[in-house]
N, C-alpha and C positions, 0 to 999 in steps of 0.2 A: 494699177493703171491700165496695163494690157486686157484686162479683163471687164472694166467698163466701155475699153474704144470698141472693141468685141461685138459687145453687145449695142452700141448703138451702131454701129456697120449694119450689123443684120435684123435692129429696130429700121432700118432705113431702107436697104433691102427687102426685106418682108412686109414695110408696112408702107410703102409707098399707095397713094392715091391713088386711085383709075376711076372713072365715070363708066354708071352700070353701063355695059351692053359696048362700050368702045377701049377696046384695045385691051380687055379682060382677057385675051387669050395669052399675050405678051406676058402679062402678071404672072397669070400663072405657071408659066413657063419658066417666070427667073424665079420664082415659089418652091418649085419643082429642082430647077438644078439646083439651089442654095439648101435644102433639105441632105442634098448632097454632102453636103460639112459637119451637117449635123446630125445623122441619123450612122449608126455603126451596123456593120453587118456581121456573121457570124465569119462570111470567107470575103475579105476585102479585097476587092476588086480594083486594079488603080482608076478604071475603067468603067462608070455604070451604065450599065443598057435599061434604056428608060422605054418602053412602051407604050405604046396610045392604043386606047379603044375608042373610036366614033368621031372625035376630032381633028379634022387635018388642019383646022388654025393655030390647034395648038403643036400640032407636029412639025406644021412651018416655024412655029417660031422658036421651039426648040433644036431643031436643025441649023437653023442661025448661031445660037448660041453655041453649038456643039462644031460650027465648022473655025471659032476660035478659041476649042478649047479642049483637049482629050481626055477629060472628066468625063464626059459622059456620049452617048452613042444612041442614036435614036429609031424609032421603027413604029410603024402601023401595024396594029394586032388586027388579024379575024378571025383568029380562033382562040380558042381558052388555051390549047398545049403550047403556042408562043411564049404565052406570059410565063411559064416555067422557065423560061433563059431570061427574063429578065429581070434587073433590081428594084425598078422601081414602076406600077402599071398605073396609068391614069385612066380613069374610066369618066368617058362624056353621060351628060343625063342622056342620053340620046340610048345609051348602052347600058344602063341602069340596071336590067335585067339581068348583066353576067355577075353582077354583084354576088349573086349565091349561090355560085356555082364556083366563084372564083378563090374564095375560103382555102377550101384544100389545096388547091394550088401553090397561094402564098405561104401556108401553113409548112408544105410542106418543101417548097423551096426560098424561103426568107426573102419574100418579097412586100413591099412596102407599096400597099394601095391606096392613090389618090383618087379622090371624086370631085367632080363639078360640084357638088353639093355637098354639105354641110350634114343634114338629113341621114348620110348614106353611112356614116361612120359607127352605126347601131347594127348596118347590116353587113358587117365586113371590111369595110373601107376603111385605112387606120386616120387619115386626114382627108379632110372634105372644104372645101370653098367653100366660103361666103361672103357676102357683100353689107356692110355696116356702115352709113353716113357718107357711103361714096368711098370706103376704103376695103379694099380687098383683105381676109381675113380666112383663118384658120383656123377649124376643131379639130382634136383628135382624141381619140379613144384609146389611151393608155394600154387597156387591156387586149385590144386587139394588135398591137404594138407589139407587145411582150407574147402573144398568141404565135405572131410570127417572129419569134425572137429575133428580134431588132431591138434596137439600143437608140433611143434619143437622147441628145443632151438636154439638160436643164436649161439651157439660153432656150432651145427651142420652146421646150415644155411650157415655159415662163412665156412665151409669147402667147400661145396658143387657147382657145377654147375649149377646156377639158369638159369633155362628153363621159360621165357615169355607166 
């Protein structure tokens, strides 16, 4: 019983509505901290430092959520050696380019890369945005997941748009 209320918490969390183009940055920001629950890291932190590349809509509205909550702790990247301190990097299409350079990084300090796009999860990124029917949504790429040895749960998985 604990295990289907679970799952629909985070079917309702994660699969909430938004209309393209308005308040899209909000989603993914409670996307973002909720990934939180469900993603294991190899040295748990109680504490994740989430970083942004190129978005400060979505840094505001991640700082919102983090000033009622000390799950997670937030920061604007502009360099690539930032994202080594932290657990989770969001990268805007804006910043699409540090995607391949960004590899080693994660790789090499278990860091868990999101993108504005969907697209981007072939190039490094372990989950990517996208937008279907008016509903905000997620792929990810298993292999690059386990690349950066990270641990997703199966509720996530099961949500998710698995990319080959």
């Amino acid at each position: 019983m604990r295990w289907i209320l679970k799952v629909a918490l985070l079917y309702f969390a994660l699969g909430t509505s938004c209309a393209i183009g308005q308040g899209k940055e909000k989603f993914e920001a409670l996307f973002i901290y909720k990934f939180c629950d469900y993603v294991k890291w190899p040295t748990d932190n109680m504490t994740k430092v989430v970083g942004v590349y190129g978005n400060p809509d979505v840094v505001m509205e991640l700082k919102k959520i983090s000033a009622s909550s000390e799950k997670i702790s937030v920061r604007s990247l502009n360099d690539l050696k930032e994202a080594s301190d932290c657990d989770i990097v969001y990268v805007s299409e804006s910043q699409r380019s540090v995607l391949t350079n960004i590899r080693s990084v994660a790789q090499a300090n278990n860091v868990l890369v999101v993108s504005e796009n969907d697209a981007t999860v072939s190039q490094g990124a372990c989950i990517g945005f996208y937008t279907e029917n008016g509903r905000l949504k997620f792929a990810m790429r298993e292999p690059t997941v386990d690349a950066y040895a990270l641990k997703v749960s199966g509720t996530l998985a099961s949500l998710a748009k698995i990319v080959k």
